[in-house]
ZADO-1210 file (C-alpha; in nm, 4 decimals, padded with zeros to 6 digits):
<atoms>
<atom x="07.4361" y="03.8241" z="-13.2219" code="UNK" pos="1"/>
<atom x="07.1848" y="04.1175" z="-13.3298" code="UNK" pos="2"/>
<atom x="07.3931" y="04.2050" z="-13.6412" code="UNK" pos="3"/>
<atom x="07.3317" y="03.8102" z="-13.7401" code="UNK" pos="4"/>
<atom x="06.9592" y="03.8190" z="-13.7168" code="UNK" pos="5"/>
<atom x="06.9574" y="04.1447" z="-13.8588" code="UNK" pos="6"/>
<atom x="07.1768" y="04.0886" z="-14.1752" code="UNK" pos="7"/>
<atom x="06.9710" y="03.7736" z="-14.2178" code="UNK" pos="8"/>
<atom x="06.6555" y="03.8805" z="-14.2638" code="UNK" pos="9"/>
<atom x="06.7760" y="04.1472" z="-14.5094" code="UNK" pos="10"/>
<atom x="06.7793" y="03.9017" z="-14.7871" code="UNK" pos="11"/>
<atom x="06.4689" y="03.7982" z="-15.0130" code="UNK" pos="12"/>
<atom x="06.1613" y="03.8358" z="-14.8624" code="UNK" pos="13"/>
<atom x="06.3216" y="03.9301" z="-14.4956" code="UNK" pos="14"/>
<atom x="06.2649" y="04.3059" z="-14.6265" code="UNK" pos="15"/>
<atom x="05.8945" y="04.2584" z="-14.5019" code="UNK" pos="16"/>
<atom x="06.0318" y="04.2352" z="-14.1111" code="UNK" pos="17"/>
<atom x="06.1229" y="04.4576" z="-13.8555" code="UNK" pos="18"/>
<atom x="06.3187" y="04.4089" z="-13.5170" code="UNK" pos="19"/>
<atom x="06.1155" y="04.5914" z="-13.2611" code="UNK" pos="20"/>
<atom x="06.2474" y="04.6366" z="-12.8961" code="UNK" pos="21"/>
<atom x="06.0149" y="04.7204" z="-12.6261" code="UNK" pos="22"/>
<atom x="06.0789" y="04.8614" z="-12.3230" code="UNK" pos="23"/>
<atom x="05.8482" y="04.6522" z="-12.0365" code="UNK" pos="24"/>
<atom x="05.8542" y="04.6945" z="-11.6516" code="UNK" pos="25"/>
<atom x="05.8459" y="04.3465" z="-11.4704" code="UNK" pos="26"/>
<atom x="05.5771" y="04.3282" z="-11.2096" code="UNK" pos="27"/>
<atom x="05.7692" y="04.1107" z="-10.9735" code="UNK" pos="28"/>
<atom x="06.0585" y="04.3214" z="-10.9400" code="UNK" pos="29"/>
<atom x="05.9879" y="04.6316" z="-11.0814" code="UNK" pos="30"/>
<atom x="06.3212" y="04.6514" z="-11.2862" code="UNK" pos="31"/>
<atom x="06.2570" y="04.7523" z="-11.6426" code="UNK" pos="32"/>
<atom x="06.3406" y="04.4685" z="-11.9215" code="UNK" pos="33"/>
<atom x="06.4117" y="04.4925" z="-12.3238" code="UNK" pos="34"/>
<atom x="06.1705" y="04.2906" z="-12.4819" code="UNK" pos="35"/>
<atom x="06.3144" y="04.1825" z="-12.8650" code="UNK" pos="36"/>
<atom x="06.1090" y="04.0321" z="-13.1459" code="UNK" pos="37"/>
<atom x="06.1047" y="03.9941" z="-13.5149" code="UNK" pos="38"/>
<atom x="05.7436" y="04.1143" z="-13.6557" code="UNK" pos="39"/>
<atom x="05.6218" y="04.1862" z="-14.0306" code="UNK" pos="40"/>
<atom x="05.6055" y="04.5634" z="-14.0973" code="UNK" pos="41"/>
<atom x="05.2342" y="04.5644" z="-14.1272" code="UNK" pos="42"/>
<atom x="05.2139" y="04.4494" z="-13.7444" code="UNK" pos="43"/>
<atom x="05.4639" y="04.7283" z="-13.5931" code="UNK" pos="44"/>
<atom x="05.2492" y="04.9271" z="-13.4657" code="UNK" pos="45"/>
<atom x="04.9935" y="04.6371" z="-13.3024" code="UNK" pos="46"/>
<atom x="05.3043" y="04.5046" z="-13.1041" code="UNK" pos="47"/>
<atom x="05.3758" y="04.8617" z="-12.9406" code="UNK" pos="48"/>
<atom x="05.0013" y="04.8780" z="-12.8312" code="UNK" pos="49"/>
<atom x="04.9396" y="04.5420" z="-12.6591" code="UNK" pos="50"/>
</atoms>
């Protein structure tokens, strides 16, 4: 499924995104989870600091 979302953003104006995955600890369990989203390249480095 990642090669989909990836191959279609690379067309047109998709060059302008980036898939980020962050790594985020869950505070019920403790149990670390892989957080995936789709953000414009300007806006990288604002999703790895919230």
């Amino acid at each position: 499924m990642a090669k989909k979302t990836v191959a279609s953003i690379q067309k047109g104006e998709g060059r302008a995104f980036a898939k980020v995955i962050k790594m985020v600890k869950s505070p019920k369990t403790g149990a670390y989870m892989f957080q995936e989203e789709i953000v414009h390249n300007d806006k990288v480095k604002d999703h790895f600091t919230k």
